[in-house]
C-alpha positions as CSV (number, residue, x, y, z in Angstrom):
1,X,102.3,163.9,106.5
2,X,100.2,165.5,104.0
3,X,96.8,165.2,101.8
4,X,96.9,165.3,98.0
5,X,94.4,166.3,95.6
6,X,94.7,165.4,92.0
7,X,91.5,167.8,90.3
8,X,91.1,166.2,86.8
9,X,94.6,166.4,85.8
10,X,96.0,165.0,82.3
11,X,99.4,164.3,80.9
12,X,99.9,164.8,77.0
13,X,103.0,163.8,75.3
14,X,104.2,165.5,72.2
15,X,102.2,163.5,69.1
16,X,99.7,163.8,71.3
17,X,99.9,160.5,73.4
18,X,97.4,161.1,76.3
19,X,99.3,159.3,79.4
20,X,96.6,160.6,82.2
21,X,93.2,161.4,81.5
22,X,91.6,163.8,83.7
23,X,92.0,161.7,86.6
24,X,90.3,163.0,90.3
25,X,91.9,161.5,93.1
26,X,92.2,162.6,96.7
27,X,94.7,161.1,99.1
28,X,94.6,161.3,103.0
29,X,97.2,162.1,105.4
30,X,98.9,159.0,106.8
31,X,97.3,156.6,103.8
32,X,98.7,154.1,101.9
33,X,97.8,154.3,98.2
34,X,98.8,152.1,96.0
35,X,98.4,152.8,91.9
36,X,98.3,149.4,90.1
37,X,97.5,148.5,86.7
38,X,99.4,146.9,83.7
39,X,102.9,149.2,81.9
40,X,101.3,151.7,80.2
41,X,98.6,152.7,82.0
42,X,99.5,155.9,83.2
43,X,100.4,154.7,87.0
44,X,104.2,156.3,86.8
45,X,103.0,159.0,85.0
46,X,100.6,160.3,87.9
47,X,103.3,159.8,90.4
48,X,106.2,161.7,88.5
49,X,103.7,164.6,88.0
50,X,103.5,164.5,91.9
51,X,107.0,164.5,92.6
52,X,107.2,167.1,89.7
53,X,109.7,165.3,88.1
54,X,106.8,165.8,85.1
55,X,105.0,168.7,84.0
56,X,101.2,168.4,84.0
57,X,99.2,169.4,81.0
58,X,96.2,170.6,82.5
59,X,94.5,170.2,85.7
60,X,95.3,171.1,89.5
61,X,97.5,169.0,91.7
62,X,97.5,170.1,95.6
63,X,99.5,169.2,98.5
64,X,97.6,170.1,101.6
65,X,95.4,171.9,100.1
66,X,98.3,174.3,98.3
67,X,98.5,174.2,94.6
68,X,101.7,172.8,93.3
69,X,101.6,172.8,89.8
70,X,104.5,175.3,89.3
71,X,106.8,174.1,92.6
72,X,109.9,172.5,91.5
73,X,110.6,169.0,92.6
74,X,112.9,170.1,95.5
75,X,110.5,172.2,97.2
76,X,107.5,170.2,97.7
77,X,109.0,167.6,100.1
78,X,108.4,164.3,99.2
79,X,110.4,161.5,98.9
80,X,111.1,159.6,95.7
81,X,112.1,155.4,96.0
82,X,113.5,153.8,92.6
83,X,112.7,150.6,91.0
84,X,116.7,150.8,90.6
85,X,117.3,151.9,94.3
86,X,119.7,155.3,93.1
87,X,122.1,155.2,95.6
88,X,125.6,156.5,95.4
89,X,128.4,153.3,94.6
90,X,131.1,155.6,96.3
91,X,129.6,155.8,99.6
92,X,129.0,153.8,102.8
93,X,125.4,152.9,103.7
94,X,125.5,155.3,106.7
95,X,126.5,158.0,104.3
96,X,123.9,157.1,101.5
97,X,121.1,157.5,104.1
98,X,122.4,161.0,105.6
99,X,122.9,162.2,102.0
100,X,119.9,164.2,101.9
101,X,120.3,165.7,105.1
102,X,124.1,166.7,104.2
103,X,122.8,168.4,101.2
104,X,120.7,170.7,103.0
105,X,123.6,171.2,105.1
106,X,125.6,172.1,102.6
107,X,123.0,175.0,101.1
108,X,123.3,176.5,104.9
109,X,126.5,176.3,105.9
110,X,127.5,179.7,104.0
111,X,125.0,181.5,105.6
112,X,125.4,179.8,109.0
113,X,129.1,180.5,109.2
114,X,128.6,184.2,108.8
115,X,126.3,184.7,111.5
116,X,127.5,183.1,114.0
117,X,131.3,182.8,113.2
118,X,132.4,179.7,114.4
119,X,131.8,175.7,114.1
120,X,129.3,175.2,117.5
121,X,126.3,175.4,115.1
122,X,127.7,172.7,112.4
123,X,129.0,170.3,115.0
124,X,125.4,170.5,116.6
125,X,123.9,169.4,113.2
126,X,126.5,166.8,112.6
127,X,125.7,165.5,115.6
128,X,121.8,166.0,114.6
129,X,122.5,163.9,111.5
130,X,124.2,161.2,113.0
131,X,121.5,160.7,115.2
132,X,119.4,160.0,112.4
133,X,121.3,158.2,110.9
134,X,121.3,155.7,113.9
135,X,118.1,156.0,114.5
136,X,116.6,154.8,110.6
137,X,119.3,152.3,110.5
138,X,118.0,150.8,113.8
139,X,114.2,150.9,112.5
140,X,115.2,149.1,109.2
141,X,117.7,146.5,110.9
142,X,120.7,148.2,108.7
143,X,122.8,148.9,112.0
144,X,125.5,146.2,111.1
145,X,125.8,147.6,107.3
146,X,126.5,151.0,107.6
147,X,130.5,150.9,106.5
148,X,129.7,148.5,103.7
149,X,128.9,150.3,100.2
150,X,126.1,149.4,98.0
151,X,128.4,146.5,96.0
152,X,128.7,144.7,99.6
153,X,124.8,144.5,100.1
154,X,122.0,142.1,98.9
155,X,118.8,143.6,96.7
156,X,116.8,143.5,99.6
157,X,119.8,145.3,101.5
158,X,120.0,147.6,99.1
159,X,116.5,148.6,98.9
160,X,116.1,149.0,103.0
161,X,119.2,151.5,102.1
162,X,117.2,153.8,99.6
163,X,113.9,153.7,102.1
164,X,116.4,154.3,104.6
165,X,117.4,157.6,102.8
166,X,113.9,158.7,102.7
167,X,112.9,158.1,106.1
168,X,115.9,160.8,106.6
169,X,114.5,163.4,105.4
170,X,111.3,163.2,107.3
171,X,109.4,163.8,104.2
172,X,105.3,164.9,104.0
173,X,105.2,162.2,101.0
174,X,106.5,159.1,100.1
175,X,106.6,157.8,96.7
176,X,107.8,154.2,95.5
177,X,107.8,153.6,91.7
178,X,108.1,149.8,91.6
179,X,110.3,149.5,94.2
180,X,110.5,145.4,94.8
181,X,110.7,144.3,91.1
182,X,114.4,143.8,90.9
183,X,113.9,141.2,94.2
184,X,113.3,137.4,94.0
185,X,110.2,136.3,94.8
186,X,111.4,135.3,98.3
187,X,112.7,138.6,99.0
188,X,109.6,140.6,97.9
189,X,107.8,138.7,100.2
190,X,109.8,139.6,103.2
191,X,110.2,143.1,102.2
192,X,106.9,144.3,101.5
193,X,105.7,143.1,105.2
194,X,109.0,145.6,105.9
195,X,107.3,147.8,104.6
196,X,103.9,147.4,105.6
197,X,105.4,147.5,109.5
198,X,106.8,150.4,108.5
199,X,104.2,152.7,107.4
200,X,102.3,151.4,110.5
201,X,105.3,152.5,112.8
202,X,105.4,156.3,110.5
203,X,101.5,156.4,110.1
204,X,103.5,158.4,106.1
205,X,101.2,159.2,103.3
206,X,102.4,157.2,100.7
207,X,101.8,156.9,97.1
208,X,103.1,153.5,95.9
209,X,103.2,152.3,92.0
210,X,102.9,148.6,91.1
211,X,101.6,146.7,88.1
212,X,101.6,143.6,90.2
213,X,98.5,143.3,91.4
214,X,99.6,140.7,94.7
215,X,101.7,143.3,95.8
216,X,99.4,146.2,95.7
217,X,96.2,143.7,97.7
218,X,99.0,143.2,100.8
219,X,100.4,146.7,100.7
220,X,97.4,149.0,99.8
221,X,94.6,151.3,102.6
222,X,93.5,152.0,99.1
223,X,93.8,150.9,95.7
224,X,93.5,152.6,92.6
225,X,93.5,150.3,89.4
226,X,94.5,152.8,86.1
227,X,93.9,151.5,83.0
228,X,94.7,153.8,79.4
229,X,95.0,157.1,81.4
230,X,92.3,156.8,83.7
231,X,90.9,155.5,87.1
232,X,89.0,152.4,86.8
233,X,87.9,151.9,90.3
234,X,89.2,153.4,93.8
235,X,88.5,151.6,96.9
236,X,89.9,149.2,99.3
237,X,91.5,146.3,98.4
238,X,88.1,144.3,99.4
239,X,86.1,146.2,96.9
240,X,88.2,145.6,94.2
241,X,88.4,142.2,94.8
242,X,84.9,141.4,95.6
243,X,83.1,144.0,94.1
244,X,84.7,144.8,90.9
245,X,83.8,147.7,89.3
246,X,84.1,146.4,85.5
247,X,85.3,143.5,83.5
248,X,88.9,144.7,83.6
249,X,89.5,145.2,87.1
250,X,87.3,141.9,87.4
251,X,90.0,140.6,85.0
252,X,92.7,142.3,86.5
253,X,92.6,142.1,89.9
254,X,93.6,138.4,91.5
255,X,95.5,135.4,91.1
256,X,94.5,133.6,89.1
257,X,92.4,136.1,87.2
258,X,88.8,135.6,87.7
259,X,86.9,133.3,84.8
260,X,85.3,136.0,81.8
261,X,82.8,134.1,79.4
262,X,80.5,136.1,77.1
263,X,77.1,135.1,76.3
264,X,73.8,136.0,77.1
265,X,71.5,136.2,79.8
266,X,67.4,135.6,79.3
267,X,64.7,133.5,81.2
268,X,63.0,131.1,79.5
269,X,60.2,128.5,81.5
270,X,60.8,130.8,84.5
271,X,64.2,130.1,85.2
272,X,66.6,133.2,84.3
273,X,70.0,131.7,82.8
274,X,73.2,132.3,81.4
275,X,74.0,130.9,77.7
276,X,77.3,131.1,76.0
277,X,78.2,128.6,73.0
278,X,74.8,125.9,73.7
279,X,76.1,126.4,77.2
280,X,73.1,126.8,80.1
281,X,74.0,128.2,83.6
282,X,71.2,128.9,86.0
283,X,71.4,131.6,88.0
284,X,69.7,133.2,91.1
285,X,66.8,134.6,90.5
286,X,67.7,138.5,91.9
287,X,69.3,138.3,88.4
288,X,65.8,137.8,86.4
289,X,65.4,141.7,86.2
290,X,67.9,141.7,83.6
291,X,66.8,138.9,81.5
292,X,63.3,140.5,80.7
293,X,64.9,140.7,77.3
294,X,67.6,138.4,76.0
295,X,71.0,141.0,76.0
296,X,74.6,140.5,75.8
297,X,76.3,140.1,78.9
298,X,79.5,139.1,80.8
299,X,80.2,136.2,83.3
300,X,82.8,136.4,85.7
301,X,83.6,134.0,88.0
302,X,86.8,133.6,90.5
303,X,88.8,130.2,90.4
304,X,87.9,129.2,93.8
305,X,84.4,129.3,93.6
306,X,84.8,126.8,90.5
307,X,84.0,123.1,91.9
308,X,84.0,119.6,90.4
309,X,80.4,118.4,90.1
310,X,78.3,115.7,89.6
311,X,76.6,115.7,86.1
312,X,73.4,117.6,86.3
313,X,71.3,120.1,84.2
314,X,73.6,123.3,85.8
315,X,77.0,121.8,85.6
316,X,79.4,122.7,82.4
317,X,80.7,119.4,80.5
318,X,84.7,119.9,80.7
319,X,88.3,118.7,79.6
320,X,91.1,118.6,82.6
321,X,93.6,120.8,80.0
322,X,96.4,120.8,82.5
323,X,97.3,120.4,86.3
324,X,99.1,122.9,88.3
325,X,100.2,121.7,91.9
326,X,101.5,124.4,94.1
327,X,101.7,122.1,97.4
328,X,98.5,124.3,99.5
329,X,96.7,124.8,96.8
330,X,96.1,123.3,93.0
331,X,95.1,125.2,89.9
332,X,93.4,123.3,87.4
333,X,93.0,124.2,83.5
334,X,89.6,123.2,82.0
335,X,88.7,123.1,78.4
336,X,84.9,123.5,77.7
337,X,82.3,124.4,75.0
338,X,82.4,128.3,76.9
339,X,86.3,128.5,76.3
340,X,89.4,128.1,79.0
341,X,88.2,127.5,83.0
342,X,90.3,128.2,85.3
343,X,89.7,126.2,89.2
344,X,91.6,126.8,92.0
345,X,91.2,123.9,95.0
346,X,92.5,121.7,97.5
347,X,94.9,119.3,96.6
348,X,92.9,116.2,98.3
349,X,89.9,117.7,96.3
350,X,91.6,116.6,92.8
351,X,93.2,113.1,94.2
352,X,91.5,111.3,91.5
353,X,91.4,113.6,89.3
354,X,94.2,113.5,85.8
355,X,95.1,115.6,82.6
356,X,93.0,114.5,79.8
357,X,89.8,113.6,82.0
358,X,86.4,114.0,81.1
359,X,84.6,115.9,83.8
360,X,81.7,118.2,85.3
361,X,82.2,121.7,86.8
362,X,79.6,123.8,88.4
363,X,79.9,128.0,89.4
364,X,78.9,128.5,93.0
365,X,75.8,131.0,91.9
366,X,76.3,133.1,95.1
367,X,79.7,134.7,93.9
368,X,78.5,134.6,89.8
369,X,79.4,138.1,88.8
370,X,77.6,139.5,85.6
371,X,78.9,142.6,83.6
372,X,77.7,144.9,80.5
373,X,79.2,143.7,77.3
374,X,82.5,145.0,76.2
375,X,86.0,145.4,77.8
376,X,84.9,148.4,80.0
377,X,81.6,147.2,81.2
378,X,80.4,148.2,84.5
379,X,79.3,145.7,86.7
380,X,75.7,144.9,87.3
381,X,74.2,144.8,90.7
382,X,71.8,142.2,91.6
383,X,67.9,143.0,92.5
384,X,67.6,142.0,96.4
């Protein structure tokens, strides 16, 4: 295990395309850290600059507490899982998993054999990497598989293989780039608790890159959501989700993404409100501070704390745009004067309710998020 220190480190392209900007980022031993954030944001960048697979531009990277900028990628120790797995087509699963040990056979064996002059010492290893061998395949339920070769295995299969061959090595990092997007839905499922289970069982520090957002709330200690370059919030899974820290990890972050509306927020009569397009939503009145002058402003509100209502002075006239049942749970379309709603609710909630209906929604005001204007606006917190 190891701690890693990213110390405002950048990646520029030739042309000048900025891939990382400066980020600061500090990972602890036995964490897992998920990066997350749409293609292009930087995410693989950061991680191939830690496996130094990519030079860095400027900046300090550290692994336990030792600088690393210059260290080629087969001396720092970690671990590297492919979106496209990487393993060998000519060789069995048991072989594909001791591959990495073999190779560091192979570097000794020259200078093994001349100082002690016979075989005892590479039988000893052989039987050393065997006993590996056994023992990953055992963890990751790949002990019936180990004479097939990669053709004979499953995606899932095949990807328990290529975290197989890491676990080998014994590594002080772990680094997945996308690892599960070549599975079916079904299959991503079961192997990300896999892998879950498995970091529990290693207690690993491991780096993991994702741009879908599901995967990284199950998998993640901590998440870091990158957007062009740069960090845009780093916290627990929680956090991000309840306590966004701007509009586009608001937008970002959950599924469905939560509700943005622009408009403004001012009080009039006492009663601090939201307006967008004619539009009035009341809300708590800890938010009043920030309407002592009419400004521009962001709404956001998640799915599920979207409800049918009654008509009243606080509830949004709407159009049921389209239907979504997904048996638990039903996601509902809704076309008002603010823009597109999205409502996420139980199915015996919506019984009567049909595509084309003319109906009354209301924002529960206790989970209303508000946010400065613009695409990067920080999210405002409430006056207690």
């Amino acid at each position: 295990m190891a701690t890693i220190q990213f110390k405002q480190v950048s990646k520029v392209y030739e042309g000048g395309v900025r891939a990382v900007d400066a980020i600061d980022l500090s990972i602890g031993e036995g964490e897992f850290c998920v990066l997350v954030g749409p293609s292009g944001c930087g995410k693989s960048t950061t991680l191939r600059m830690l496996a130094g697979l990519e030079d860095i531009t400027d900046g300090t990277l550290e692994l336990d507490a030792q600088c690393v900028n210059d260290l080629s990628a087969k001396d720092r120790d970690i671990a590297f899982v492919f979106q496209n797995y990487a393993l060998y087509p000519h060789l069995t699963v048991a072989q594909n998993i001791a591959f990495g040990l073999e190779s560091r056979r192979t570097h000794r064996s020259a200078l093994v054999a001349a100082l002690r002059g016979n075989s005892a010492a590479r039988h000893a290893e052989s039987a050393a990497i065997e006993a590996r061998v056994a023992s990953v395949s055992h963890t990751l339920g790949l002990d019936a598989l180990l004479q097939r070769r990669p053709r004979e295995l499953s995606g899932g299969q095949r990807q328990r293989v290529a975290v197989g061959r890491a676990i080998a090595r014994d590594p002080k990092v772990f680094l997945f780039d996308e690892p599960l997007s070549n599975l079916d839905a079904r299959l991503r499922i079961e192997t990300r608790a896999e892998l879950r289970q498995l970091h529990r069982r290693l207690r690993a520090t491991i780096v993991y890159v994702t741009h879908d957002q599901e995967e990284a709330m199950t998998l993640a200690d901590r998440l870091v959501v990158m957007h062009e370059g740069r960090i845009q919030q780093n916290a627990t899974p929680a956090q991000c989700y309840d306590a966004p820290a701007n509009r586009f990890v608001a937008s970002f972050i959950g599924t469905p993404p939560m509700n943005i509306i622009d408009g403004t927020i001012e009080t009039r009569e006492g009663q601090c409100s939201f307006v967008a397009s004619g539009i009035r939503v009341a809300l708590p009145s800890r938010w009043a501070p920030f309407s002592n002058t009419p400004r521009a402003i962001t709404l956001g509100i998640r799915p599920d704390r979207v409800h049918i209502s009654n008509a009243s002075s606080n509830a949004i006239p709407a159009t049921v745009e389209s239907i979504e049942s997904l048996g638990d749970r039903t996601d509902v379309a809704l076309r008002c004067a603010m823009g597109r709603i999205l409502m996420r609710s139980l199915p015996e909630s919506l019984q009567n309710i049909r595509e084309g209906d003319a109906v009354h929604v209301a924002c529960d005001p206790a989970h209303i998020h508000l946010f400065d204007a613009g695409v990067a606006g920080a999210r405002l917190t409430p006056i207690a």
